[in-house]
FIDO-976996 format. One record per residue (C-alpha): residue number from 1; x, y, z. Coordinates in Angstrom, 3 decimals, m for minus. Each point is the difference from the previous one (the first is absolute). Layout:
BEGIN
+------+----------+----------+----------+
| bado |     east |    north |       up |
+------+----------+----------+----------+
|  NUM |        X |        Y |        Z |
...
+------+----------+----------+----------+
This chain:
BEGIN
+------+----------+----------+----------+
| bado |     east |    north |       up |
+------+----------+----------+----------+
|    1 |  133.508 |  157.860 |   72.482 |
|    2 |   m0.855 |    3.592 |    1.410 |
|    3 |   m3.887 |   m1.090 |   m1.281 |
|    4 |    0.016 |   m3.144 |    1.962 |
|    5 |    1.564 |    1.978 |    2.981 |
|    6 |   m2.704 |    2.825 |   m0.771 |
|    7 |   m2.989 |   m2.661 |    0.583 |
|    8 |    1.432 |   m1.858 |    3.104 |
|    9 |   m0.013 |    3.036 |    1.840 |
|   10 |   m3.474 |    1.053 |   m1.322 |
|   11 |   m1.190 |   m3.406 |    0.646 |
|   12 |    1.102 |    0.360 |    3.553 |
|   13 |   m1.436 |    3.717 |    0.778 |
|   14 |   m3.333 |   m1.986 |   m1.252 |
|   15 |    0.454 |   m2.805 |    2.514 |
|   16 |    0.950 |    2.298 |    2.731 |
|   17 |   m3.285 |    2.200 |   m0.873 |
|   18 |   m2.559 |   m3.012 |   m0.523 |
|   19 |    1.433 |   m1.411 |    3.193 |
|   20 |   m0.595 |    3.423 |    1.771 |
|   21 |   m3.443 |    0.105 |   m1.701 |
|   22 |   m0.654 |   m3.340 |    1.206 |
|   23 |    0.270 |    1.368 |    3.562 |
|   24 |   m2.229 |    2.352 |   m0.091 |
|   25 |   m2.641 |   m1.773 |   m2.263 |
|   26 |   m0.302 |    1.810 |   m3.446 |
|   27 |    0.312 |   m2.185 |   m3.119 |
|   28 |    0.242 |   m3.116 |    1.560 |
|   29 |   m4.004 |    0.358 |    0.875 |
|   30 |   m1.038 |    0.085 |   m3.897 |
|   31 |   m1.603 |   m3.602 |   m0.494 |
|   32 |    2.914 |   m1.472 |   m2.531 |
|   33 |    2.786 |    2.349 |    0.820 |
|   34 |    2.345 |   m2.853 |    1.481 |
|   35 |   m0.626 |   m2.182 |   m3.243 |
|   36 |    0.511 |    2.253 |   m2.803 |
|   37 |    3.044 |    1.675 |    1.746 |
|   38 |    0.986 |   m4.126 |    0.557 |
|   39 |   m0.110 |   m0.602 |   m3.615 |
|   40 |    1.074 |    2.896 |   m1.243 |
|   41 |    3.183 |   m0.628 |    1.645 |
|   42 |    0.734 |   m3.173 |   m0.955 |
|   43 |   m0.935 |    1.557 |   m3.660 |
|   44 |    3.014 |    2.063 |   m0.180 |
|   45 |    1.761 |   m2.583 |    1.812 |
|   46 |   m0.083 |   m2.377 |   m2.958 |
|   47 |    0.247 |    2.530 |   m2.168 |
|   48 |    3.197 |    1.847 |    1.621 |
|   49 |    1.514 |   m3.152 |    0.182 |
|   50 |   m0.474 |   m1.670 |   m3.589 |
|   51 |    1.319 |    3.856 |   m1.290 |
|   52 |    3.053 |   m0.768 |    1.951 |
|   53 |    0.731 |   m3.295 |   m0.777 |
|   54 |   m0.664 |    0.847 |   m3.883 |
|   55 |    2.341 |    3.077 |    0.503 |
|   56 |    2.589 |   m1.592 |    1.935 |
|   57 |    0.128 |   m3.653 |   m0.044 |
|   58 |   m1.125 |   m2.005 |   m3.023 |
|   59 |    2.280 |    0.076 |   m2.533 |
|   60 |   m0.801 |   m0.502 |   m3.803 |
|   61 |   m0.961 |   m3.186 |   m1.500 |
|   62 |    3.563 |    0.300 |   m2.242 |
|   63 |    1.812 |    0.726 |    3.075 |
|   64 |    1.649 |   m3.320 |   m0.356 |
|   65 |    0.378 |   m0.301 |   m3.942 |
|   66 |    2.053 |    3.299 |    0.000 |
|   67 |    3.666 |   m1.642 |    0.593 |
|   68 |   m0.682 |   m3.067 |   m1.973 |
|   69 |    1.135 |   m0.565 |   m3.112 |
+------+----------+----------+----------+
């Protein structure tokens, strides 16, 4: 939990300095910036998300069979 709590805030002090940057021109500029930042974010979005709903939702496949007889 203190990891997931760790990147949200380092996630955001990225946002808040790409937004600052975007101000003031600086990566934004680069030809191909927008799109590999684009997909490199919805990267770790699938990716953050399938860890967490392997981790903490799906349950076993004999999650059922276990109280049967």
């Amino acid at each position: 939990m203190r990891a997931l709590i760790a990147g949200a805030a380092a996630a955001a002090t990225l946002v808040s300095r790409a937004s600052s940057a975007a101000d003031a021109g600086g990566w934004h500029d680069l030809p191909g910036f927008d799109l590999v930042l684009g997909l490199a974010a919805c990267a770790a979005i699938v990716f953050v998300s399938k860890w967490l709903g392997r981790r903490f939702l799906q349950r076993p496949e004999s999650y059922y069979d276990r109280d049967s007889p």
